[in-house]
C-alpha positions as CSV (number, residue, x, y, z in Angstrom):
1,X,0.0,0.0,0.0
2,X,1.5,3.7,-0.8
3,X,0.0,6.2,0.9
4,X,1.0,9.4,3.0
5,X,3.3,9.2,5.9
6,X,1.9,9.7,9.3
7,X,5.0,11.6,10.7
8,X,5.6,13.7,7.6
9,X,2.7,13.9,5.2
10,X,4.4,15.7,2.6
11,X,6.4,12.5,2.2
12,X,5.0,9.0,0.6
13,X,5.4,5.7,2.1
14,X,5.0,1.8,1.0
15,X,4.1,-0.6,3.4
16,X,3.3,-4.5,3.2
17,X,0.6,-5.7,4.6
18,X,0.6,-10.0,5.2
19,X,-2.4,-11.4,6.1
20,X,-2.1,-14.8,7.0
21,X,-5.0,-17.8,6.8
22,X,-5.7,-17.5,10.5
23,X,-6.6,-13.9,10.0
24,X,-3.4,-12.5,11.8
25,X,-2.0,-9.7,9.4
26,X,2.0,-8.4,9.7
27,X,2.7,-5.0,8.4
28,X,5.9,-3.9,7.5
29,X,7.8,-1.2,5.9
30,X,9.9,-3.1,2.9
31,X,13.6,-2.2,2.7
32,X,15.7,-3.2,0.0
33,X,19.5,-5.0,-0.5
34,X,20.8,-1.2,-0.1
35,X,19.0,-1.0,3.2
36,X,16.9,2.1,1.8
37,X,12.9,1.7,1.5
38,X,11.2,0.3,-1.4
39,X,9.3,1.9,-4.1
40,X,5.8,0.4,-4.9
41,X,7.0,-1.0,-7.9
42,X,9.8,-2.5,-6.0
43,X,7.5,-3.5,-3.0
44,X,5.2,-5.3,-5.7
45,X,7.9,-7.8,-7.2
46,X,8.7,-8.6,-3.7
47,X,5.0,-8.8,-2.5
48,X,4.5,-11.4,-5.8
49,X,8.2,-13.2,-5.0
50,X,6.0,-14.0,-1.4
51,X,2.9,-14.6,-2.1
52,X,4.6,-17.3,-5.2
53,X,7.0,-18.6,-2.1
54,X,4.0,-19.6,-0.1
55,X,1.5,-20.9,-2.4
56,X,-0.6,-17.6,-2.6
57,X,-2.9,-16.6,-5.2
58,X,-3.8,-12.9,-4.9
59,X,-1.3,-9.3,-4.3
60,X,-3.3,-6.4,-3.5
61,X,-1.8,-3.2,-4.5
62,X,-3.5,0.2,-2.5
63,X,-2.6,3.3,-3.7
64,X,-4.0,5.6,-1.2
65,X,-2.6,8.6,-3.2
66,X,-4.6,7.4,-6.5
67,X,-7.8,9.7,-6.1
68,X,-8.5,13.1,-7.0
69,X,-7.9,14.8,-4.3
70,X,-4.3,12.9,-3.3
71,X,-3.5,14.1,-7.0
72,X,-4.3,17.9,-5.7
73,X,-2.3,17.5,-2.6
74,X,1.0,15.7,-4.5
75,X,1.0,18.4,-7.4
76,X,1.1,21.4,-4.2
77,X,4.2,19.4,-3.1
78,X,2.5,17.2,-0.4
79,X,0.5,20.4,1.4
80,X,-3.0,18.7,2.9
81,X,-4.0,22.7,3.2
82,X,-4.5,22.9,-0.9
83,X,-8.2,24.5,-1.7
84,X,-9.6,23.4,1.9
85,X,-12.3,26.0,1.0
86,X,-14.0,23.4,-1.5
87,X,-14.0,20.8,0.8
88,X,-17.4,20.2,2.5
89,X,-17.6,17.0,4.9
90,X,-21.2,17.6,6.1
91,X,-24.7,15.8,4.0
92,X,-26.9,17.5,6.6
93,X,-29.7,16.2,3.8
94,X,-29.3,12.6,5.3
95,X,-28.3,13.8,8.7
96,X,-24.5,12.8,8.4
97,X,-21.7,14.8,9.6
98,X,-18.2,13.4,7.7
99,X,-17.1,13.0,3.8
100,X,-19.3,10.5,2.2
101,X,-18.2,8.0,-0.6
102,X,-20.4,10.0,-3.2
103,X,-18.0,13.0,-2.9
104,X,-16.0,11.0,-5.0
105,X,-16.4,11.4,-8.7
């Protein structure tokens, strides 16, 4: 999964998420032979190289920075302030306070 780092969120992270058949899941941040973290693409092949090692059929790759406004927010060089003003997170029609799925085109 890519998405935006907790501790900096101008900055992207990869992590691996395991989940085994009994439900436990490990998460990880994948590092590669040069000890710096892996790209997606990078965390993929090795995501695939595991899942093949222990008889799995499916890798799920998340981008969390995919949507529309994740594109907004990576082309203003990682700033979550970008045009805050057109964001609206209440549908007081259906008496809900938060971003609904809809929002998304």
């Amino acid at each position: 999964m890519r998405r935006f780092d907790e501790d900096d969120p101008r900055r992207l992270m990869v992590e691996m998420i395991v989940s085994h058949r009994s439900g436990a899941e490990e998460t990880s941040r994948p590092v590669g032979a040069d000890g710096t973290f892996m790209e997606i693409d990078e965390a993929v092949a090795a995501a695939r190289s595991l899942a093949d090692a222990r008889g799995l059929d499916a890798v799920h790759v998340v981008d969390r920075t995919a949507g529309p406004r994740e594109r907004d927010i990576l082309s203003h060089g990682g700033d979550h302030s970008v045009h805050m003003e057109q964001l609206d997170d209440m549908d007081l029609e259906d008496g809900e306070k938060g971003s609904d799925m809809r929002d998304r085109r």
